[in-house]
N, C-alpha and C positions, 0 to 999 in steps of 0.2 A: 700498282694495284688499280683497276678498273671498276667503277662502281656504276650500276644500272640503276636507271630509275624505272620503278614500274607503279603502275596502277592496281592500287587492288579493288577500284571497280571491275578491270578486266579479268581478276581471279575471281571475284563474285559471280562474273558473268559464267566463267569456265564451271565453277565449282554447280549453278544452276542446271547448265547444259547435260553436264554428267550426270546428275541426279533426273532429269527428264529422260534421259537414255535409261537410268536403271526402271524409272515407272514404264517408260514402254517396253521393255524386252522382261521384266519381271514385275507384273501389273503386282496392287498393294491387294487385291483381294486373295491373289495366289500366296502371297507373301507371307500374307496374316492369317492363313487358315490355321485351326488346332492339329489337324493333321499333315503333315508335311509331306507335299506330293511332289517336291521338286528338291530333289538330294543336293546334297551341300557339296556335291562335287558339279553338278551341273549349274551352283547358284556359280561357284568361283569359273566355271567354262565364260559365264554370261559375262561376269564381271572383268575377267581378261581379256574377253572380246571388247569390248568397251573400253575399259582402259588403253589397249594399243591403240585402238583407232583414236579416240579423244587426244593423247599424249602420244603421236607421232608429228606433230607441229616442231619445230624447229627452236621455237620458245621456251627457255628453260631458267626454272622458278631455282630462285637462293634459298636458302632457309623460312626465310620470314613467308614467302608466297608458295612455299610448300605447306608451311606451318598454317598460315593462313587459309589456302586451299579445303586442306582435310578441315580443319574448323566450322568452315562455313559448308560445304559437304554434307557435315555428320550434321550438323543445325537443320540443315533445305530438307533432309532426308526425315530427319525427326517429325519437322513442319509438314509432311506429305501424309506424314501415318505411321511408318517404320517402326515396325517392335524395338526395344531399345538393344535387345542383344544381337538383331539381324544388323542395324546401323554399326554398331561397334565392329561388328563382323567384317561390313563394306568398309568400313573407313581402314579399318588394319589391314584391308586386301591394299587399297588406293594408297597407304604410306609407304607399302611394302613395295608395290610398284613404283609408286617417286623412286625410293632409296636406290632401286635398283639400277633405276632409268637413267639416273647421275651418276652411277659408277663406272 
């Protein structure tokens, strides 16, 4: 059994990165409008765009720095402005794509 040591400054930093990718391709003023002008099929287009490109790196998170990840993620996001049900939304897209991404 092989056990990796990682840093979870560099998940901090990845989990940051992400979250500036989603404010510039889905600014928080569009976000947070009462009327929704950007359908939820085209939130998830943005977001799997994002996700592949972020997560086609070579470097692949265990449990704990997946676990970790979305954590800190759904925190940076909240911390930006993020309605709490749209963050919940991202963050169940971003574990769904880990789960995936190591299978």
């Amino acid at each position: 059994m092989k056990f990796t040591l990682f840093s979870f400054s560099k998940v901090d930093a990845f989990a940051n990165s992400l979250a500036q990718r989603i404010t510039t391709r889905f600014p928080l003023v569009i976000a947070n409008t009462p009327e929704q002008t950007v359908s939820q099929r085209r939130i998830e287009e943005i977001l799997e765009d994002i996700f592949s490109s972020e997560l086609k790196s070579g470097n692949r998170l265990g449990i704990l720095g997946r676990t970790k990840l979305a954590y800190t993620f759904k925190w940076k996001l909240r911390e930006i402005g993020y309605d709490d049900k749209l963050v919940d939304f991202i963050a169940k897209k971003l574990s769904e794509r880990l789960t995936h991404r190591t299978e």
